[in-house]
C-alpha positions in Angstrom: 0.0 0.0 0.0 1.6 3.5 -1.2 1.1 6.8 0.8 -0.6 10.0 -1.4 1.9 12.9 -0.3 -1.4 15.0 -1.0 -3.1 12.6 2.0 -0.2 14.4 4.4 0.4 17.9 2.5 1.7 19.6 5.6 3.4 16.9 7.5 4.9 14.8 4.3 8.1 17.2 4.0 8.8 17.3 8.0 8.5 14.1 9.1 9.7 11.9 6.2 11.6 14.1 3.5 14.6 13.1 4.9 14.3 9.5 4.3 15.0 7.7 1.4 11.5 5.8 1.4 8.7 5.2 4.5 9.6 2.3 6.1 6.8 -0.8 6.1 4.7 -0.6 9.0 4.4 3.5 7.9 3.7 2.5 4.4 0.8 -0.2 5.9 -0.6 2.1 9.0 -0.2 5.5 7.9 -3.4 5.3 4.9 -5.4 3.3 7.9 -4.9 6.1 10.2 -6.0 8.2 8.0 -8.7 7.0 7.3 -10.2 7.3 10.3 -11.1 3.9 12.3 -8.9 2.1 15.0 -5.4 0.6 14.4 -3.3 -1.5 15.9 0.7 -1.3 14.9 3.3 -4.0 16.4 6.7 -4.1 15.0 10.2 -4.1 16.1 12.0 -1.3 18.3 13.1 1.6 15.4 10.8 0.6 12.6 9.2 4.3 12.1 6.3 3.7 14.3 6.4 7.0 16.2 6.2 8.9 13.1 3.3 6.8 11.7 1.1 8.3 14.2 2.6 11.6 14.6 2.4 12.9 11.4 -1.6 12.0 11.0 -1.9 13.6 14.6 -0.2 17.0 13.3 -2.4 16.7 10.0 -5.3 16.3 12.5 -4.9 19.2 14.4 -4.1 21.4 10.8 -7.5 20.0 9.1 -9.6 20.8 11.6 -7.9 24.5 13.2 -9.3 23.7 16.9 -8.2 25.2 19.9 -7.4 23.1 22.8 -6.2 19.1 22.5 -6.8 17.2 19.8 -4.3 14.4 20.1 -3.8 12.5 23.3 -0.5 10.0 23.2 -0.7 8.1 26.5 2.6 6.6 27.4 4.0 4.0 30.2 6.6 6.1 32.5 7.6 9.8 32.4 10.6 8.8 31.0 9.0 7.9 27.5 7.0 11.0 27.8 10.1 13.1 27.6 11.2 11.1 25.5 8.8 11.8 22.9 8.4 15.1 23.9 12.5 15.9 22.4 11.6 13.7 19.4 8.4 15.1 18.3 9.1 19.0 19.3 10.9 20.2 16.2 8.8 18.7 13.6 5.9 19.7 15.5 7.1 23.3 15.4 7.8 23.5 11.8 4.0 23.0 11.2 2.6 25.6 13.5 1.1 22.4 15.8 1.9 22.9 19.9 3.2 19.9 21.8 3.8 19.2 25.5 3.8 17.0 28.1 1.3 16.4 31.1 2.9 14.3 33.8 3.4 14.7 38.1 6.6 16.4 36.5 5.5 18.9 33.8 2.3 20.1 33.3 2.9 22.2 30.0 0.8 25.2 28.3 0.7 26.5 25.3 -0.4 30.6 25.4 -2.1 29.6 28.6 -4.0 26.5 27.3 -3.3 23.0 26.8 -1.7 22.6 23.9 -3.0 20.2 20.8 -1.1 17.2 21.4 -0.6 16.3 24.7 1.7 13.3 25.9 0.7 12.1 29.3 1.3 8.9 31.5 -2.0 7.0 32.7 -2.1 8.4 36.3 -1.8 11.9 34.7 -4.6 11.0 32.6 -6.6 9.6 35.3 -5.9 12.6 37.4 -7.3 15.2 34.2 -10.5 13.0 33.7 -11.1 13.4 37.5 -10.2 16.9 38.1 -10.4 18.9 34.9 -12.1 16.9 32.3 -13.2 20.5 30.3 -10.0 19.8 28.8 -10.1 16.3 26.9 -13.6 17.3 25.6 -12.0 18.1 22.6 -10.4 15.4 22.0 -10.4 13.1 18.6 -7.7 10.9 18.9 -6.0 9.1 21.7 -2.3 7.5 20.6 -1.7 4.2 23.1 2.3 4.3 23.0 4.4 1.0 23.8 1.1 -0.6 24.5 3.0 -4.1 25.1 4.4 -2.4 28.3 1.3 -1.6 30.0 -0.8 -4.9 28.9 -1.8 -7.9 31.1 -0.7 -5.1 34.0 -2.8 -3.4 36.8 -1.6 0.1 34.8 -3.0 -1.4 31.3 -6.3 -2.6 33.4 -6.5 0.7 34.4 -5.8 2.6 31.1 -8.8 0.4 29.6 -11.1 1.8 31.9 -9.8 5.4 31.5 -10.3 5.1 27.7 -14.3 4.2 28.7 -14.2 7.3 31.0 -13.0 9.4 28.2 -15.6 8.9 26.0 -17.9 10.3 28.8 -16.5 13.4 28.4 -15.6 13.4 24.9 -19.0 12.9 23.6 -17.9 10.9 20.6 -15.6 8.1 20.2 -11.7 9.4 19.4 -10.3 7.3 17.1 -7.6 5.5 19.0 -3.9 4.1 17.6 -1.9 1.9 19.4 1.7 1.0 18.8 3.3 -2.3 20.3 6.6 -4.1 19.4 5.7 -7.5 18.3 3.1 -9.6 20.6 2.0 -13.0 20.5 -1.6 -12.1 19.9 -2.2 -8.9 18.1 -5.8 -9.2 17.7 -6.3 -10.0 21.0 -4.6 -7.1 21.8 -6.0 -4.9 19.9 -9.7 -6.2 21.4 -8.5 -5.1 24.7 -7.9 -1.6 24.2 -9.5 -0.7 20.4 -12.7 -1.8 18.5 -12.8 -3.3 15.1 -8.9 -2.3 14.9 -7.1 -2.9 11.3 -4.0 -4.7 12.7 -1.1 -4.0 11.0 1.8 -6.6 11.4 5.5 -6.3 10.5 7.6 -9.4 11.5 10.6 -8.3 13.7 12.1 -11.6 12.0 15.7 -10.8 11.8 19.0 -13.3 12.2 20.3 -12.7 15.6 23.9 -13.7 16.4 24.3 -14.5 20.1 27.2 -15.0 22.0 28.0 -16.0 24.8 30.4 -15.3 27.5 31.4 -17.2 30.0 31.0 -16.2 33.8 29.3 -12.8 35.5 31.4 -11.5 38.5 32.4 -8.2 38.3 35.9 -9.3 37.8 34.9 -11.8 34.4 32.5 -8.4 33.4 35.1 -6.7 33.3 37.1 -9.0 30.7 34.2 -9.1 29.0 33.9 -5.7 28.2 38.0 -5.6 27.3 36.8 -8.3 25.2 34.5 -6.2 23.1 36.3 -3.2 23.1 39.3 -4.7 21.6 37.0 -6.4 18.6 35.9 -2.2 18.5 32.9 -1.9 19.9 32.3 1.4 21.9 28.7 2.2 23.2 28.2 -1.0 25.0 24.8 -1.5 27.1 24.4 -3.9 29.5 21.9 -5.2 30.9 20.9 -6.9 34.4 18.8 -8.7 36.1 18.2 -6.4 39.3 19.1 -2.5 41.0 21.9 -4.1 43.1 23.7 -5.7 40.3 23.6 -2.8 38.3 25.6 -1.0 41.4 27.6 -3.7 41.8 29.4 -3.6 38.5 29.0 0.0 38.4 30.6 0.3 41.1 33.2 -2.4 41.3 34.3 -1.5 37.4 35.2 2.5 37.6 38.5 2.8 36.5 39.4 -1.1 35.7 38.7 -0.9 31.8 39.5 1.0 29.0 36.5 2.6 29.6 37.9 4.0 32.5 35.4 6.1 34.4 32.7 6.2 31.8 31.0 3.8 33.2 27.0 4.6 34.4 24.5 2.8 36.2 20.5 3.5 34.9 17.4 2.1 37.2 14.4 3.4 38.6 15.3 3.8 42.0 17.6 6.5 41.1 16.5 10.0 40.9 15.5 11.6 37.5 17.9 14.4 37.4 20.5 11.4 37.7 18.5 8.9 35.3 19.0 12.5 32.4 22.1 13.0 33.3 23.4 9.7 32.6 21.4 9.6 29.5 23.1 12.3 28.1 26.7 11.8 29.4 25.9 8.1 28.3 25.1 9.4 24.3 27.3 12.1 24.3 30.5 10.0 24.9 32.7 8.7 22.7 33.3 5.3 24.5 31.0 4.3 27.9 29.4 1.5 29.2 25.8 1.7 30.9 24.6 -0.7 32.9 21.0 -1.0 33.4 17.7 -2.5 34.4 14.5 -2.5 32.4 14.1 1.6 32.3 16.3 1.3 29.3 14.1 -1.4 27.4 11.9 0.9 25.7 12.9 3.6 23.4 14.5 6.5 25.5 17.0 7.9 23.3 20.4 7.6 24.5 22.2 7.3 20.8 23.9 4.7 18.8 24.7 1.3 21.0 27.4 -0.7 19.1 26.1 -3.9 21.4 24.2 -5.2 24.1 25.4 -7.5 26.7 22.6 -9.4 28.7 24.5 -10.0 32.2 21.3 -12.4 33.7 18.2 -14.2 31.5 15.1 -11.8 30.9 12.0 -12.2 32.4 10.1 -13.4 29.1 11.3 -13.5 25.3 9.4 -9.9 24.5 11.9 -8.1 27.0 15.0 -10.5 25.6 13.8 -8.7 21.9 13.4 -5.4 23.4 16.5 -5.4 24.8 18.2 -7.0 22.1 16.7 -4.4 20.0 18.4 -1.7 21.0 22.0 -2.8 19.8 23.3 -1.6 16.8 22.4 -4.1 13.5 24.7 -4.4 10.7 22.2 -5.5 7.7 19.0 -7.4 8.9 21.7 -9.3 11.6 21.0 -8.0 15.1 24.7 -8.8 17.2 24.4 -9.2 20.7 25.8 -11.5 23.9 24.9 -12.8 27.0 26.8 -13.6 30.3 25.8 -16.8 31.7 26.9 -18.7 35.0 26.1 -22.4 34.5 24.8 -24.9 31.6 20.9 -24.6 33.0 21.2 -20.1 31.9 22.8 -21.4 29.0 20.2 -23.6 28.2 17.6 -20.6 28.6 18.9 -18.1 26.9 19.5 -20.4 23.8 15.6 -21.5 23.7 15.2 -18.1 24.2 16.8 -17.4 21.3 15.7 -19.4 18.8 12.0 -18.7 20.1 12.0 -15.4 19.2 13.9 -15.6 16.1 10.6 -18.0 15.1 8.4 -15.1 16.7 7.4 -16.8 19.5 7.0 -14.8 22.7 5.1 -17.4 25.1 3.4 -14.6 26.9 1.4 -15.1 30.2 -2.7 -15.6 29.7 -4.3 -12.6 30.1 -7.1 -12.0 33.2 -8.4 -8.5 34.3 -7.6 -6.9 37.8 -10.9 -6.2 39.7 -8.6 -4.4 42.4 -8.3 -1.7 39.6 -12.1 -0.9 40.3 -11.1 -0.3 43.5 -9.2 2.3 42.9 -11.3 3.8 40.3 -14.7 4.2 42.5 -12.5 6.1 45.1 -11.6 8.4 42.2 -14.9 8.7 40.9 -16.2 9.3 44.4 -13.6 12.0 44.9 -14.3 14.0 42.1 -17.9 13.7 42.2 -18.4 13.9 46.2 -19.9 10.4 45.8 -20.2 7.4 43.5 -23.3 5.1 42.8 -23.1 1.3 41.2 -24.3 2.9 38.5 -21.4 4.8 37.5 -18.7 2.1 38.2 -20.5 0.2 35.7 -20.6 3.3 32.9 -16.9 3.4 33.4 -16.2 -0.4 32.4 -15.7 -1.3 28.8 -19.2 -3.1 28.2 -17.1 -6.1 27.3 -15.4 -5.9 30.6 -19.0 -5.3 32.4 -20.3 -8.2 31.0 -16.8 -10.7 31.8 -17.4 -9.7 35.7 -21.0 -10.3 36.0 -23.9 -8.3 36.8 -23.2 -8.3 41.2 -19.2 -7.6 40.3 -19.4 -3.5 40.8 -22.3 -3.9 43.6 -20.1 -6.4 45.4 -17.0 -4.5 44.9 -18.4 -0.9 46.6 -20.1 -3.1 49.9 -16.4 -4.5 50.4 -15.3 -0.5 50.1 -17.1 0.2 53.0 -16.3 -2.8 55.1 -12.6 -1.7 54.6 -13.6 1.8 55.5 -12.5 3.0 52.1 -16.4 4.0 51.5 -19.3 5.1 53.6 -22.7 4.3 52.4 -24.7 7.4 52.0 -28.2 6.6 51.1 -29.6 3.3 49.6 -27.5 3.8 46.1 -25.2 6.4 47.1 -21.0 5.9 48.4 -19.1 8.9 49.8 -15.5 8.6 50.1 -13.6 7.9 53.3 -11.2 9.1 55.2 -8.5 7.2 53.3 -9.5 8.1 50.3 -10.0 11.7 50.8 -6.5 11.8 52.3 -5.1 10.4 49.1 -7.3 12.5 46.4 -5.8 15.5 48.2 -2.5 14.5 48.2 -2.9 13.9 44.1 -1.9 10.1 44.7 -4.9 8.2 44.3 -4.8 7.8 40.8 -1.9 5.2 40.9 -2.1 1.2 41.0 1.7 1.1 41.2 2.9 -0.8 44.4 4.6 1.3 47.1 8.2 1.0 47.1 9.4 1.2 50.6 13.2 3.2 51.3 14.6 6.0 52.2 15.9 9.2 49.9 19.4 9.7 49.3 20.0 13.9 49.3 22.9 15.6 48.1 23.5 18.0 51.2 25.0 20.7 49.2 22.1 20.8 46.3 19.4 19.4 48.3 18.6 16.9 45.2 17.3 13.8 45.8 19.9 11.0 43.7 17.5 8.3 44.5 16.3 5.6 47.0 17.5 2.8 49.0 16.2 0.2 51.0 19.6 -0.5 53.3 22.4 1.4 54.3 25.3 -0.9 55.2 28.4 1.6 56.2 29.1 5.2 57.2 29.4 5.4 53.2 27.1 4.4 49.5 27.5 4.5 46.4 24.3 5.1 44.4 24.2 5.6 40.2 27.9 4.7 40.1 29.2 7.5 42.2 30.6 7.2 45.7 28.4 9.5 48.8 29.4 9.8 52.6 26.4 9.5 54.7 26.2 12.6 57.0 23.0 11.9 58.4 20.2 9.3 58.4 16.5 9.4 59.6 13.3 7.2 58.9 12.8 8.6 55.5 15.7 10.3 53.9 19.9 10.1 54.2 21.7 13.2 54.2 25.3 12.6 51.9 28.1 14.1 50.1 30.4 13.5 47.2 33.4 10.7 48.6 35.8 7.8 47.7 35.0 4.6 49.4 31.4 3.7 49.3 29.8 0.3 49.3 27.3 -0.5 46.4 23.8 0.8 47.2 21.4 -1.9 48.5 17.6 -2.1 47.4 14.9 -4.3 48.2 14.9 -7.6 45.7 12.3 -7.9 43.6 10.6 -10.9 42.9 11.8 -13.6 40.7 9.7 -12.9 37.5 7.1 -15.6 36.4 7.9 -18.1 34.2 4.5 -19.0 32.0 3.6 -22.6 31.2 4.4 -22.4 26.9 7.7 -21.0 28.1 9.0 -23.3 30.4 7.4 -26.4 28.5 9.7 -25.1 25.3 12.9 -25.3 27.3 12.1 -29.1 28.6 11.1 -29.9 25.0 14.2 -28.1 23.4 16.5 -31.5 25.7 14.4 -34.1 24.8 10.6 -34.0 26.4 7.8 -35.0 23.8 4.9 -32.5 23.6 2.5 -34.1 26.1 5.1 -35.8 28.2 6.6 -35.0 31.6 10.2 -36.3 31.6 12.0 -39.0 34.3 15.5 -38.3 34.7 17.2 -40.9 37.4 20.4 -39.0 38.7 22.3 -40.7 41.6 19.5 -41.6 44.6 17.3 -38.5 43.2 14.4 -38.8 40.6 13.6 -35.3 37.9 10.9 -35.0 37.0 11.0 -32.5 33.7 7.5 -31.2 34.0 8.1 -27.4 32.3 4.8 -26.3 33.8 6.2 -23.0 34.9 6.3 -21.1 37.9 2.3 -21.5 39.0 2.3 -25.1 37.6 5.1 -26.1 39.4 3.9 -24.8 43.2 0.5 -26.7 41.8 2.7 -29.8 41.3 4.4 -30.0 44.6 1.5 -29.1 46.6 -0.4 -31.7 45.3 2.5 -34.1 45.5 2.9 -33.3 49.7 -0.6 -33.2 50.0 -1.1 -37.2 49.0 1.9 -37.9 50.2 3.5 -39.6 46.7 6.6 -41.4 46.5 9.4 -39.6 47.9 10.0 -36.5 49.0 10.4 -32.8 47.1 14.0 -32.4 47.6 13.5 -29.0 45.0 11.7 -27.3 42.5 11.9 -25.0 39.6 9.4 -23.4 36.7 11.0 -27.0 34.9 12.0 -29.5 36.7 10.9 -31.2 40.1 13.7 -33.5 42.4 12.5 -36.0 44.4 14.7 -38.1 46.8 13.6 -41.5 47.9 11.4 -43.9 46.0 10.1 -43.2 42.6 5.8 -43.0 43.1 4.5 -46.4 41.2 2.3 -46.1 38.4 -1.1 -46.9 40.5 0.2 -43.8 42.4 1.0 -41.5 39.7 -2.4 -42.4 37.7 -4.6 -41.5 41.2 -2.3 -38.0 41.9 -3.7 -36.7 38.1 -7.1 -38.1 38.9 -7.2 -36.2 42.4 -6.0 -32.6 40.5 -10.2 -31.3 39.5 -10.2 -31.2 43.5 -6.8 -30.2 43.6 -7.4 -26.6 41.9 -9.6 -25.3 43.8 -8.1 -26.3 47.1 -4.8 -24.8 45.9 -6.3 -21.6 44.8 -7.7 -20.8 47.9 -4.4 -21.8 49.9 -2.3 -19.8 48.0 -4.2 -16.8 46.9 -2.3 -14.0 48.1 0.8 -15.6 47.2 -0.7 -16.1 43.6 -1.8 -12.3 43.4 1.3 -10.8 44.3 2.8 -13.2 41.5 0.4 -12.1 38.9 0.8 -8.7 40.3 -3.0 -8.0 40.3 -2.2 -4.4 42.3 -2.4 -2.0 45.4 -6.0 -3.0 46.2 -6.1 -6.7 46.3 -7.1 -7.1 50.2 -10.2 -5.4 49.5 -12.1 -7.5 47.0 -14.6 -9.8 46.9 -12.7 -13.4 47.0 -15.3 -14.7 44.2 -13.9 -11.9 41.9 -10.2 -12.7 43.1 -10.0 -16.4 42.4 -11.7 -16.3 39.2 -8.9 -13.2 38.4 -6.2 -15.0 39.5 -7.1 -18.8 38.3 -7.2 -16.4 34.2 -4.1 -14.7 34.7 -1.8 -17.5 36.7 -2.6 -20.2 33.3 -3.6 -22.2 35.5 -6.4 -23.7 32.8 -3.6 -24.4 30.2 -2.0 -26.4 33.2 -4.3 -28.5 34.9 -5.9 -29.3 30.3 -2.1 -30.1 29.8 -1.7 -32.7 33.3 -5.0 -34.2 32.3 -3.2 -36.3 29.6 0.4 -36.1 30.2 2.5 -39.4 30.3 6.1 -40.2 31.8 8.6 -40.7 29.2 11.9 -41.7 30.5 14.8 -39.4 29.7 18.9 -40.7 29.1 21.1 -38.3 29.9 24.6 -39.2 27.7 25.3 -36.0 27.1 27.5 -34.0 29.8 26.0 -30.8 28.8 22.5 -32.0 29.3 22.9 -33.5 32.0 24.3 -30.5 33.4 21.7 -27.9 32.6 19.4 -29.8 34.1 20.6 -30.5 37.3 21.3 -26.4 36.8 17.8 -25.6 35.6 
């Protein structure tokens, strides 16, 4: 499909002249866009997607001369927001179209209005819809930015339900846009958050050449960055698996390369003057090393990467690609590496791999949050001195409405008051409570982001916070790569300066992420499991089971297995494999464990709820719904469904293990 220039006749020149030719998934979105109805776009980090709907917006705002916005882009962290704010501000300019950025940080104007297009996070959003909705009335188009990032996540529960609100005050429908990088189910996606979307697709299918190094102390990091610079590479990013470790090599690796003290540390906990400021210094160099956590997936520009080094494996193969995508490519060959510390990470990250060469993401099953309606009657009550079932239910998606049942919003709102988070004020009629109140005022009700607990780091002399800890270990910290002397401490914040001889800054782990079921059952099929099959390894006085039922099918597995008491006994257990010391169960014994998990589900759902929720991170406001609404949540978005269909047939195949390396990993996995 080829773009009219005369379709774009003020944005054409700006935003594309200086290309040789539109890139595909401009050439397939751009005339769709145009044309007015819904559309979904998923391809790769750097296709051209950001100018595929920013040049349509611009045109938008041209055709139809109003005051006020026109275009709202809704993206996942401030970070992006600024983000697009440098990338879009000069071509915007050169058409005469105002652009800025509404966020807890910047709350732009235009000539004392809003301006036209508007880039906002969700919360900000939330926060406009509750307190100054005048302002979106206006509004014809709302942009959904990195999508992927915010689905199958209390924020993207959340943003579905502000998209509904909109509408309210909108009148009409906007047409709405959303760009992903490539997802396992694009139409399903797009159902979430669009209607009747076209879906345009580009395959992110490129060759990726992975290597791998050997080892991932700070000491072996450090000779694999020597490595690399020495075969010429420059700009190296590096990615880890947590805060800590990313101030554990930052810190341990100042001055023992070639890179000598360009060497920056990038996560969330760190402040974002310091976050900026290592963005630039990062692009601006002329050789550094950044290591970071996932706050550099997405596509902050910090300018060219010659290659990415993964120090730890990736929660799921869409962040591996994200990652991975932001290296430098010579041709349609993406180069990259990846640090591992035994045969069972090697194993992983070469499934990995090869399943997202084939453009296969194994993504999680998808299950609404009800604890987002939580938080959005205490909004709604807020800003409209009380809420009634009524309007919980006009803010829901009707597909969403009708998924929960007709008692879900009624039932929600009575367990509102019983938490003292409502008071009932008539027969239909909820006023907000104290809690709520407190929060509204404070502007931080609109949030389903977990607190973080920690203390602030300050600079004495600036008074800046550099960012937030969870422990302080010594008179002396090093936070964002840079060494502090603790002057004074309280409850809530640590007084430093600038000094040598600081300890790495300590943070509060996060959890391990969740392995899914189609995930882990590709790594026990990639050594030898048939599809169906759950593997027997015998290894020296311990049996292996190599189920690959992932993180919620494995706690299933062993619970059921203590419960009846079969065979031996759970020595340890992974997302893949299951040891059991002592005597293998017979066949009698393994045939009545399957036939005992119908009753098995339920019981475990209710023992492990909470655990399950926090896994499946369902948000702030579990504790205060219904448990009807909780289990059913949790049982969708744990895969639970694809476990117990996939243990209703499974046989035990016996598994050799000749191979050293095999062996290995899976003793490792």
């Amino acid at each position: 499909m080829n773009i009219d220039r005369s379709a774009l006749p003020h944005t054409f020149g700006p935003w594309f002249a200086r290309f040789d030719e539109l890139t595909e998934v401009q050439r397939l979105a751009i005339p769709h866009i145009l044309a007015g109805g819904d559309v979904l776009m998923c391809s790769a980090t750097a296709t051209g997607k950001t100018e595929a709907f920013a040049a349509p917006a611009a045109e938008l705002v041209l055709q139809h001369k109003q005051s006020g916005v026109s275009t709202l882009v809704i993206a996942p962290t401030r970070a992006l927001t600024n983000d697009l704010k440098r990338r879009l501000e000069a071509p915007m300019a050169l058409v005469g179209v105002s652009l800025g950025r509404y966020t807890g940080e910047h709350k732009e104007k235009v000539a004392g209005q809003m301006p036209s297009v508007v880039v906002a996070t969700p919360e900000a959003v939330d926060s406009l819809l509750a307190r100054r909705p005048q302002v979106l009335a206006g509004t014809r188009q709302v942009v959904l930015d990195e999508i992927h990032v915010l689905d199958n996540t209390p924020r993207g529960d959340q943003l579905r339900i502000l998209l509904q609100r909109l509408e309210g005050v909108t009148g009409t429908r906007p047409q709405r846009i959303a760009a992903s990088a490539t997802v396992d189910q694009p139409q399903e996606l797009g159902r979430r958050y669009l209607k009747d979307p076209e879906v345009v697709v580009v395959p992110g299918l490129r060759k990726i050449l992975g290597r791998a190094f050997h080892g991932a102390s700070p000491a072996q990091m450090a000779g694999h960055l020597e490595d690399l610079a020495g075969h010429g590479f420059k700009k190296i990013l590096v990615f880890c698996r947590s805060r800590n470790q990313v101030e554990t090599y930052s810190a341990k690796l100042h001055g023992k390369t070639r890179f000598g003290d360009e060497i920056f540390a990038h996560h969330g906990s760190l402040a974002k003057k310091l976050r900026e400021r290592t963005e630039r210094l990062f692009q601006h160099a002329p050789a550094a090393v950044c290591f970071a956590t996932l706050t550099l997936e997405m596509g902050i520009d910090i300018g060219t990467v010659d290659y990415v080094l993964l120090a730890g494996v990736p929660a799921d193969i869409s962040s591996l690609l994200q990652r991975i995508g932001r290296g430098g490519r010579r041709g349609d060959t993406t180069r990259c590496g990846y640090a591992v510390e035994d045969a069972g990470e090697a194993l992983l990250f070469r499934t990995m791999f090869l399943l997202g060469k084939q453009g296969l993401l194994c993504s999680r099953p998808y299950g609404f949050r009800p604890s987002i309606l939580v938080q959005q009657a205490m909004v709604l009550a807020c800003s409209q001195t009380f809420v009634q079932k009524s309007d919980l239910e006009a803010a829901l998606p009707p597909e969403l409405l009708e998924e929960l049942g007709p008692g879900a919003c009624e039932s929600i709102l009575r367990c509102m008051v019983d938490a003292d988070l409502l008071e009932r004020s008539g027969r239909d009629r909820y006023v907000p409570g104290e809690i709520a109140e407190e929060r509204y005022a404070r502007g931080n009700l609109h949030s389903n982001i977990d607190d973080v607990p920690g203390v602030d780091v300050i600079d004495r002399m600036t008074g800046d916070i550099v960012g937030r800890v969870t422990s302080l270990d010594s008179g002396h910290i090093e936070i964002g790569g840079r060494d502090r002397k603790i002057i004074k401490a309280s409850d809530d914040r640590v007084l430093t300066d600038a000094a040598p001889g600081a300890s790495p800054a300590r943070f509060r782990p996060s959890a391990s992420p969740s392995v899914s079921f189609t995930l882990a059952r590709a790594v026990v099929e990639s050594i030898g499991v048939s599809e169906g099959c759950l593997g027997v390894v015998a290894e020296a006085g311990t049996t292996i089971l190599l189920h690959g039922l992932g993180t919620v099918g494995a706690l299933f597995l062993v619970d059921a297995w203590k419960r009846h008491s079969v065979g031996g006994r759970v020595s340890a257990f992974s997302p893949y494999t299951l040891s059991i010391t002592g005597a293998w169960p017979s066949a009698d014994q393994t045939d009545q464990l399957f036939e005992l998990l119908p009753e098995e589900l339920d019981h475990f759902l209710r023992q492990r709820l909470a655990g399950l929720a926090k896994l499946v991170q369902v948000g702030p406001w579990q504790r205060v719904v219904p448990e009807a609404l909780m289990l059913d949540s949790v049982q969708r978005s744990c895969g639970l469904d694809e476990v117990y269909s996939f243990l209703e047939g499974a046989r035990l195949q016996p598994i050799g293990t000749s191979d050293p390396e095999t062996r290995a990993a899976i003793l490792e996995l």
